[in-house]
Structure formats: C-alpha cells, structure tokens
C-alpha positions as CSV (number, residue, x, y, z in Angstrom):
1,X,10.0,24.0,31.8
2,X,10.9,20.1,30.8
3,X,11.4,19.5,27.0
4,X,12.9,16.5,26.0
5,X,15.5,16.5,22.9
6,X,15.3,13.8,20.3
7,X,18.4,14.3,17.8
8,X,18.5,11.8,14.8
9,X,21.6,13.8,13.3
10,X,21.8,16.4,10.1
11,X,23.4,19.6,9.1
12,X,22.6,20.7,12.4
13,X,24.9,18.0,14.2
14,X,27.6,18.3,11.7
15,X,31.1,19.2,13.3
16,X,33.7,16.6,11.9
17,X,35.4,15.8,8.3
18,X,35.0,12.2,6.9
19,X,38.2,10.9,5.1
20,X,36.7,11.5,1.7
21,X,36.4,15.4,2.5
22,X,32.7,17.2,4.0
23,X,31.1,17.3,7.4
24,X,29.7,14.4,8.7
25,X,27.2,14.3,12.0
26,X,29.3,14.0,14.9
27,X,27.9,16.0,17.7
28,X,25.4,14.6,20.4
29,X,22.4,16.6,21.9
30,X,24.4,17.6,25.1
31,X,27.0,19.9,22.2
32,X,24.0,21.5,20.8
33,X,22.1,22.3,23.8
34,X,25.9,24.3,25.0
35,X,26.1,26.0,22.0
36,X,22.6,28.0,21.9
37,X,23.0,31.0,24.1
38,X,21.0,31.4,27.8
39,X,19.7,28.0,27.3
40,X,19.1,26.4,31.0
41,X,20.6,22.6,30.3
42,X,18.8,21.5,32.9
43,X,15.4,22.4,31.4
44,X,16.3,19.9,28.8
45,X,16.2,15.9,28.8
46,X,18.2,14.9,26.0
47,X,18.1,11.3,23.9
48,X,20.7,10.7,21.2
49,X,18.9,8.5,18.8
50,X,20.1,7.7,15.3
51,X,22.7,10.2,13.0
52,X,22.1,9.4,10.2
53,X,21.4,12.0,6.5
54,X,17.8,12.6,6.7
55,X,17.6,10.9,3.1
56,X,18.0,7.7,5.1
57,X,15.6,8.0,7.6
58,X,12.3,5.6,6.9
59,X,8.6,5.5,8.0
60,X,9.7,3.1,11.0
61,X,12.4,4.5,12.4
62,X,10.3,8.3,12.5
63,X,7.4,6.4,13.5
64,X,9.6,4.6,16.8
65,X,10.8,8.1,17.7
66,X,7.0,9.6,17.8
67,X,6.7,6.4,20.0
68,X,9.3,7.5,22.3
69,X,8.2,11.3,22.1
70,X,5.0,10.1,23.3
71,X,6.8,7.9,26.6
72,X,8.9,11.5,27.3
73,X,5.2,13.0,27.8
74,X,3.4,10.5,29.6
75,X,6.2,10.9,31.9
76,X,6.0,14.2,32.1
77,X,7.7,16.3,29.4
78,X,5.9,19.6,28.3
79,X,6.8,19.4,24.7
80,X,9.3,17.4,22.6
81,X,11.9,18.7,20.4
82,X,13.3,16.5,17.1
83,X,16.4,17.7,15.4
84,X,17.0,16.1,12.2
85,X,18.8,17.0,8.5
86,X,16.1,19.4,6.3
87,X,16.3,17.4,3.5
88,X,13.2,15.2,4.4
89,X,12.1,17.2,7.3
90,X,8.9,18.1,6.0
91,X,7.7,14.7,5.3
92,X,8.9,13.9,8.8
93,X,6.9,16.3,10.6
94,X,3.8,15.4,8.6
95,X,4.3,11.9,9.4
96,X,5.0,12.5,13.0
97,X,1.7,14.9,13.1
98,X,-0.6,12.3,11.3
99,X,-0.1,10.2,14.4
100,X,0.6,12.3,17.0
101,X,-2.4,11.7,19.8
102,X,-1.3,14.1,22.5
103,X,-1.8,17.7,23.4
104,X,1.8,18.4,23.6
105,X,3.8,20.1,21.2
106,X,6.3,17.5,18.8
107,X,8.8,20.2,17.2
108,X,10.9,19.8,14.1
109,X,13.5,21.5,13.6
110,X,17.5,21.5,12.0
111,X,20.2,23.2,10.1
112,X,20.8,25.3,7.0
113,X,24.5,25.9,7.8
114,X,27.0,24.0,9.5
115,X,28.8,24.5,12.6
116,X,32.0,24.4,10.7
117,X,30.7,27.7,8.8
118,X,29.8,31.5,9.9
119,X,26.9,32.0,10.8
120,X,25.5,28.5,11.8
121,X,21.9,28.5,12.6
122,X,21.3,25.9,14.5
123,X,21.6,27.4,17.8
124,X,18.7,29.9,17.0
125,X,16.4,27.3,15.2
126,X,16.7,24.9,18.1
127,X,16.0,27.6,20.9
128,X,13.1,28.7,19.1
129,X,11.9,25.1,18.7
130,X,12.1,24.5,23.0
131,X,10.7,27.5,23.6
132,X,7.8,26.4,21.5
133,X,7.8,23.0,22.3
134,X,7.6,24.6,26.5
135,X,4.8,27.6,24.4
136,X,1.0,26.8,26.5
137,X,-0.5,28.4,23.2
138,X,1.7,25.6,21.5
139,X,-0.2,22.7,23.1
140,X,-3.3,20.7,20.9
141,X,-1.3,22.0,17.2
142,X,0.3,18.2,16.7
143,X,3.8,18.3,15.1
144,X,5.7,22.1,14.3
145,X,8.0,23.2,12.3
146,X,10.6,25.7,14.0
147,X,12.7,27.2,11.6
148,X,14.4,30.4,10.7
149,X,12.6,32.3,13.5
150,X,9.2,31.0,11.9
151,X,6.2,28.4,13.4
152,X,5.1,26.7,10.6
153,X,2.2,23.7,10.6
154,X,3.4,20.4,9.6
155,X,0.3,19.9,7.2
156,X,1.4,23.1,5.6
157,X,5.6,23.5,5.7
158,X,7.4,22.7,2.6
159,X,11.3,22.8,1.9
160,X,11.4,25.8,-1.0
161,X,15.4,26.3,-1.2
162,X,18.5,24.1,-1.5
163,X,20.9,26.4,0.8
164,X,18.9,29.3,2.2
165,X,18.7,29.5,6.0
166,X,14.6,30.9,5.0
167,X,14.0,27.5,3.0
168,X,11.0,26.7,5.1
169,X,7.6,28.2,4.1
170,X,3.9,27.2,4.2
171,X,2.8,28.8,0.7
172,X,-0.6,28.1,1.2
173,X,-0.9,29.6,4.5
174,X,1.8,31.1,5.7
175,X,3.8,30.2,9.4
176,X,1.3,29.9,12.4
177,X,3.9,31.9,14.7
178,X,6.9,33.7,15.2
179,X,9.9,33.4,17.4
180,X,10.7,36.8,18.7
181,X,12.5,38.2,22.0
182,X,12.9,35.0,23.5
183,X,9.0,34.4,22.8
184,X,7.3,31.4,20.2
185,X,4.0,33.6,19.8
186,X,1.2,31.9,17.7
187,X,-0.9,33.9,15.3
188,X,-3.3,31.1,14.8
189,X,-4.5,27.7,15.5
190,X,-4.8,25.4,12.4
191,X,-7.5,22.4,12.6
192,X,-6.6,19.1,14.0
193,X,-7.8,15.9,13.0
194,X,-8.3,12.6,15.2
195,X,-4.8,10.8,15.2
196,X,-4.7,7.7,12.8
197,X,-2.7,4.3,14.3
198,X,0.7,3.5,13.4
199,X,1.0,0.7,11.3
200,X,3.9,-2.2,12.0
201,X,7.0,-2.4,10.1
202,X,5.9,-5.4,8.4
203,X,2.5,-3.5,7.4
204,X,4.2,-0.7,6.2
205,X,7.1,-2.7,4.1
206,X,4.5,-4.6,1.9
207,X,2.4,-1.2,1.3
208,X,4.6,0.5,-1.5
209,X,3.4,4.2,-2.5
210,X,4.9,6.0,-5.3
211,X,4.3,9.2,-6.4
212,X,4.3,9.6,-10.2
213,X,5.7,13.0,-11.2
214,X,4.3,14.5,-14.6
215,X,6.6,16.5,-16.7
216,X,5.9,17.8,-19.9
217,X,5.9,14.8,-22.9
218,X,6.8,12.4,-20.6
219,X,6.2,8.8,-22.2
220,X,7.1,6.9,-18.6
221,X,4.7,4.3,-18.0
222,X,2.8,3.8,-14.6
223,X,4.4,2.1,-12.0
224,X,3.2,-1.5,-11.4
225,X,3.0,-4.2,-8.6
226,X,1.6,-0.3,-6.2
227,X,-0.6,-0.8,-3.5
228,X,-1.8,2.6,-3.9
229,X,0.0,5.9,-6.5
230,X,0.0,9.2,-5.8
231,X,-0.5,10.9,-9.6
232,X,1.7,14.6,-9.1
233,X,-0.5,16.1,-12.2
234,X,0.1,19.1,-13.8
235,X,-2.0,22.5,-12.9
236,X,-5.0,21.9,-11.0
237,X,-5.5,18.4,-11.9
238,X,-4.8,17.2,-15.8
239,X,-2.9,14.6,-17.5
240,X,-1.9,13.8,-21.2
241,X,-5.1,12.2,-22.7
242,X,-2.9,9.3,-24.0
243,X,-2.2,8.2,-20.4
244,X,-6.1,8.2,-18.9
245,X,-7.3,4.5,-20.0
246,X,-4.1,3.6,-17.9
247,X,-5.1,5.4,-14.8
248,X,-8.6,4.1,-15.2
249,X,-7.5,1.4,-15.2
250,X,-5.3,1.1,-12.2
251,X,-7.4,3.4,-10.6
252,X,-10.4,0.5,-10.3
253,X,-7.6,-1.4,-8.6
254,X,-6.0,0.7,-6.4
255,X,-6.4,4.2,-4.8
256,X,-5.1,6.8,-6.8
257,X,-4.2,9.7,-5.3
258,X,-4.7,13.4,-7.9
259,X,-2.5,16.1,-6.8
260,X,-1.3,19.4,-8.2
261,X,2.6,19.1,-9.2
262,X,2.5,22.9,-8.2
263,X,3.0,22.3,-4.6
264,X,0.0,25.1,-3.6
265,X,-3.3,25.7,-4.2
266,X,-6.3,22.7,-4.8
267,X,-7.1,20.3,-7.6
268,X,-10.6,21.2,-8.8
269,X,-13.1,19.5,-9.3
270,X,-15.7,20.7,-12.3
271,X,-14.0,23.5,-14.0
272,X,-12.1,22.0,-16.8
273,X,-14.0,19.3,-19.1
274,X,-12.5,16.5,-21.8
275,X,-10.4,13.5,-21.8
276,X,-7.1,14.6,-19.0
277,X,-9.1,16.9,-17.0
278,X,-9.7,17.1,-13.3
279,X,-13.2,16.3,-13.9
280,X,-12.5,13.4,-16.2
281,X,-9.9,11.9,-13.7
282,X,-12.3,12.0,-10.8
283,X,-15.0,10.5,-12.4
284,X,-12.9,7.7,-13.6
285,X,-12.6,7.0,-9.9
286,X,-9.2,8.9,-8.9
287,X,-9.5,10.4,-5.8
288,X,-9.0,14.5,-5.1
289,X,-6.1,15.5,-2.7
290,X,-7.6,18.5,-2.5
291,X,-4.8,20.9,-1.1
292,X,-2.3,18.5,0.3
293,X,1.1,18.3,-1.3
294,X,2.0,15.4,-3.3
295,X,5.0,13.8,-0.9
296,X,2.2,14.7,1.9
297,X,-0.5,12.9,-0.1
298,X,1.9,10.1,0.0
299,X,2.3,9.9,3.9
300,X,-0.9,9.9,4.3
301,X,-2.1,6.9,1.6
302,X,0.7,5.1,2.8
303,X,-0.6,5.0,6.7
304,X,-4.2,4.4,5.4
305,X,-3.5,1.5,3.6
306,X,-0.9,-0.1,5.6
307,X,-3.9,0.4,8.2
308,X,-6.0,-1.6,5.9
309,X,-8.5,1.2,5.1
310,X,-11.4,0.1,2.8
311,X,-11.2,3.3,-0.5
312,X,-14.1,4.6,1.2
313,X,-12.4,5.7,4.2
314,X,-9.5,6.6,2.2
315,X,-11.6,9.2,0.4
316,X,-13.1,10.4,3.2
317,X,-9.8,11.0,4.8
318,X,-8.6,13.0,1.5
319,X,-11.9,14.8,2.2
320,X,-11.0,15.6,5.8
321,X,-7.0,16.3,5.2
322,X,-6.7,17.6,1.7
C-alpha cells in the first residue's frame, strides 16, 4: 500500500494553546500518522502543506493541493489522503471531486475533537480514510469523505452538527461505505461525471459567486456587481413575489442558480404555479439545481464560469450534476 498524506491543519492537528487561550494547529502529518494505532508509517508518504482554520482556506489554495494529489499519483501513490478542519470540508471535497481526473481515490477527512480532549477522533477517521484511499473498490468514485467510521460521496456529504463526532451525513443518499474491522467496504458506486478544468487564480478572483439565503420577510436586496448568484430559496423552489422582477431581471444577465434552502431533496419544476413559484422562476430564465446543495451549487457555477462557459453549458451541467 502507498497513500500519500496532504495535511492543511484543523481540529485534527490541534495540540498546542495560543497565548489568548484554545488549541491552535501545531502538529505535522508524521504526529498523526504515530498516533493512529497499527498504522505501518512506511505505507505512508506524508506532505505538510498549509495549517491554517478551514474558514481560511480558498478555491486556489484547494485547487493547488488537488494539483499536487494528482503529481503523488502519477508517481505512483494508490490513493491520497487530505486532512483538513470540518468546518468547510464539505465544500472542499466537492471542489476537489469536480476536478479530480484520476481513478484514484482523493479522501477528506479531519476532527471533531481535539487531541487535547478524551476521546479524540482523529486517529480513527484518518485510518479509515488510508485504508480507503489504498480500498481497489475505492478507485473511479473521485473525492471521499471518511468520517466517523462512514464513506460518504463528496457530491452528497454535508456538515449537519456543530460538535458531534457523527456530523457528517449524506441526507439524500446516505454513506457509500463503511469502515469496519480494519476494512473501507463500499455498498455502492455513485455516477461520475467527466472532470471540468481548473480555472487560474486570476480567473477565479474576478468570478464572484454569492449565494443569497432566503429567510422568512427578508427585505435584503440582491447582491450586485455578481458574475453569477446562487438563489438558496425556500421549499422546493419559491420566493416572495415582491422580489421576482428583480431576479428576472438579473437573471437575463447572469446565471442564476435556484436551489432548495432545505439542504435535501429537488427543486421542482411544474408543480406549484403563480408569481414566486418554481415554475414561475424557471421560466423567467433561472436555472434548476436540481438536488445539489446550495454551497455545492456554488462550487460548481463558480468553476463554470471562471471557465468561461457560455449559460447553455452551464445549464446543461446543472442538468448533469444537480
């Protein structure tokens, strides 16, 4: 077995105290690897990268470690392993999977609970995530989530807790494995879809992608100056009727993305009728995420149109993803 260990810091790398009091990232790959029980340190190749609180981490500096995943395997790594802080793990591994061309296995994975605490899980979440980055039945399923002895799909896995070691879960489909016995065994084999480029830094800093985030009698006006919005609507697809000329109108623009604020299950597309409704905001040129989470839809507008798609292939790829 030959896995090669990106860490970019997190929870799971926490060990020392900063002088205003808490746990800050102070321990390199070679200190995790000795802490997880029966793990073979030669099996593993390890690159310290960045620490740094996952709330920091930005589409380049992801996008240069899939870069650098993707050297490890042309040289000859079986899988690649990326520990990182859970607060932005999600997005990521969808990133990381939305470009990911090879048949190896990328695997997230972090902390819950700190060194410093009892019962720190980050010697069983990053096991699990070698042995499934090393799993044959792990190769051609892009970028994993290994979490909590769980296999989740990065187009599926979604952060659901602020504290609970189980915080990861797919609630549309459920995890695509388990970690048992010293064993990643996968149930299932979710669809793949043909890797899209990754832009440059400059392409990606002059694409900016907000997402706006309904809540009930919210009076907050459209973002402006977008090269693309991401609408988190409520249900399965409406808005306040006050706020669809507005949308129209930026959606003859730019590509606006509809989404469900609920976080699972689809926006529709011809059930509900009159001014706000799925079907109103569709034919006013928005364009259905289907089931794809709203921070997802984000990653993947962003790419598209610091790729330069034309709307057309932007709504096809909404088609294919959502």
């Amino acid at each position: 077995m030959s896995v090669t260990l990106f860490t970019l810091g997190g929870t799971i790398s926490m060990a020392g105290q900063s002088e205003a009091g808490g746990v800050v990232a102070r321990l390199t790959g070679a200190d995790l690897t000795r802490a997880v029980p029966g793990l073979d340190a030669s099996e593993i190749e390890i690159r310290d990268t960045q620490k740094v609180p996952s709330a920091n981490l930005t589409f380049a500096q992801v996008l240069d470690v899939v870069a650098e995943a993707g050297e490890a395997v042309k040289a000859g790594a079986e899988g690649v392993v990326v520990t990182q802080g859970t607060d932005t793990l999600e997005e990521s591994a969808y990133l990381a999977d939305l470009v990911w061309p090879h048949s190896a296995p990328l695997v997230f994975t972090g902390a819950m609970r700190n060194p410093t605490l009892a019962g720190p899980d980050g010697p069983a979440n990053l096991l699990a995530a070698i042995r499934v980055a090393s799993a044959p039945a792990a190769r051609d399923l892009g970028a994993l989530v290994a979490f909590n002895d769980e296999v989740h799909a990065a187009r599926w896995v979604r952060k659901t807790h602020a504290t609970s070691t189980a915080t990861f879960g797919s609630p549309v489909t459920g995890p695509i494995g388990y970690f048992a016995e010293g064993e990643a065994r996968l149930l299932t084999r979710p669809l793949r879809h043909l890797p899209l480029s990754a832009p440059s830094p400059e392409a990606l800093a002059a694409t900016r992608v907000p997402v706006h985030q309904l809540v009930f009698d919210d009076e907050s006006p459209l973002p402006a100056g977008v090269a693309g919005l991401v609408m988190s609507a409520f249900g399965v697809g409406h808005v306040p009727a006050r706020l669809v000329p507005e949308l129209a109108g930026l959606a003859s623009a730019v590509p606006v993305v509809l989404c469900s604020r609920t976080g699972a299950g689809p926006v529709l597309t011809s059930t509900y009728g009159g001014p706000g409704s799925e079907q109103d905001l569709l034919e006013k040129g928005l364009i259905n995420a289907g089931l794809l989470h709203p921070y997802k839809a984000r990653i993947l507008l962003r790419l598209l149109l610091a790729n330069g798609a034309s709307r057309t292939a932007i709504r096809e790829a909404f088609a294919q993803h959502g």
